[in-house]
Residue, then its C-alpha position, 0 to 999 in steps of 0.5 A: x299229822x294226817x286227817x283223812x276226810x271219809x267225806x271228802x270226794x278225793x281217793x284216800x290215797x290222795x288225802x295221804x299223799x297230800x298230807x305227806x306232802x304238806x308235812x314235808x315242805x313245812x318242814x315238819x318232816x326234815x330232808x332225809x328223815x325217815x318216814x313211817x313204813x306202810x303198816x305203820x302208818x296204815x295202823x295209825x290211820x286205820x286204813x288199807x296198806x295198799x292205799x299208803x303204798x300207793x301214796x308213796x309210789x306217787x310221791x316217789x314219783x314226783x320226788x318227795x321222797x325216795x326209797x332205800x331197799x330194805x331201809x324204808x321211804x325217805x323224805x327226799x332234798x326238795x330243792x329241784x322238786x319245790x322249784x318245780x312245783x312252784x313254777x307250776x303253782x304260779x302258772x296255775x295262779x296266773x291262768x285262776x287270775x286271767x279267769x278272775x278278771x275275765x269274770x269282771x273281779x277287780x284287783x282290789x277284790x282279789x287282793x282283798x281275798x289273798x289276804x283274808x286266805x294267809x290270815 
């Protein structure tokens, strides 16, 4: 399911695309599946179709789901795409955790707060 927060500072687009996403590498959306076209998912969430297009070129993009003419967006194989966007994510963390410690946060601290974050 995707929520769209009116008060959330990020463009609609980025909500959607993020939403998509989400669904795609929880598996909730299986490889291959075919995903709602534009209008639907517009309608269903009450929302300008140009905005989901957008969100969908984005995804296309960065491989998280891939278009067949006249068939419809697709989620796509995520096993060379998750990779790359888990490489990503642990540089990310590994630049948040050198800041953590130059900011004086212990080990301990920061252990403390993963944990209560996967509960």
């Amino acid at each position: 399911m995707i929520n769209i927060n009116y008060r959330d500072g990020r463009p609609i687009y980025e909500q959607v695309k993020e939403g998509i996403c989400r669904l795609i590498t929880s598996g909730a959306i299986k490889e291959n599946e075919k995903l709602p076209s534009v209008r639907e998912l517009a309608s269903s969430l009450a929302i300008n179709p140009n905005t989901i297009q957008r969100a969908y070129k984005e995804l296309e993009a960065e491989g998280y789901i891939y278009s067949a003419a006249g068939k419809g967006s697709f989620a796509a194989p995520l096993e060379e795409t998750t990779s790359v966007k888990r490489n990503e994510l642990l540089a990310a963390l590994d630049k948040t955790l050198a800041e953590l410690y130059d900011f004086g946060i212990s080990q301990d601290e920061i252990i403390n707060h993963i944990k209560e974050a996967s509960k």
